[in-house]
N, C-alpha and C positions, 0 to 999 in steps of 0.2 A: 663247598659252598652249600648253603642251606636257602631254598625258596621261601621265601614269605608268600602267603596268600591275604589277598587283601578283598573286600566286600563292597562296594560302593554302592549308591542308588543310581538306576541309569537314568535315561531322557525318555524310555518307551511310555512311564503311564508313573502311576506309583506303585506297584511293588517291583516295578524292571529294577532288575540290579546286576553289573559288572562285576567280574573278577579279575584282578589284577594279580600277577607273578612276577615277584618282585618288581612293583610299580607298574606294570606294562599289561595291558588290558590283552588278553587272549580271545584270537576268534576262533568261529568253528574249524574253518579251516584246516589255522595250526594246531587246534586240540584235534581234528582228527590225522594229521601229518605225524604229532608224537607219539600217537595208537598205533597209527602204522610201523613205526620204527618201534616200536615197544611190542607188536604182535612179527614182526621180523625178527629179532634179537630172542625172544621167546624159541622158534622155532629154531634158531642157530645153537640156543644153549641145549635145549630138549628134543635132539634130532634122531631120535630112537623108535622104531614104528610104534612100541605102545606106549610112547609120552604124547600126551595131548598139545604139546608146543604153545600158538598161539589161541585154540580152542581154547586151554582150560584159560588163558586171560581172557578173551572173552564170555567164557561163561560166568565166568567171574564178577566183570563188569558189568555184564547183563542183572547178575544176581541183584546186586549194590543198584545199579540206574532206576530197577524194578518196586525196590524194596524202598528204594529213597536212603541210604544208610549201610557202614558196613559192618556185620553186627558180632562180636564176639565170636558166634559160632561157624560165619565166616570166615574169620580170622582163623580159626582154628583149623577147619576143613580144609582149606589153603596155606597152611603151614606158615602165618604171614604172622 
């Protein structure tokens, strides 16, 4: 199964705007519920003392949240 991501304008002002996954508006919540299981599973696959596990996803997504974008050389540093 493949997610669609969808863009709407929300109710907060004019530029609020929702994200929908496949149709279904995502809160913080659950976006931070699937980082957790996503920074778990991290650490289950890369469980070796010098794998970074779920650090290097976080740093990762730090990078991207930072930068606003995930840029090429990103992609690349992270083998992604």
């Amino acid at each position: 199964m493949v997610a669609t991501f969808e863009v709407r304008d929300g109710t907060k002002g004019n530029n609020d705007k929702i994200i929908l996954i496949n149709g279904v508006q995502i809160t913080y919540i659950e976006l931070a519920e699937l980082l957790i299981m996503l920074c778990k599973n991290e650490d289950e696959v890369y469980d070796k003392d010098w794998h970074k596990g779920r650090f290097m996803l976080i740093e990762f997504l730090l990078k991207a949240m930072l930068n606003l974008e995930v840029s090429e050389e990103m992609k690349s540093e992270y083998s992604l």
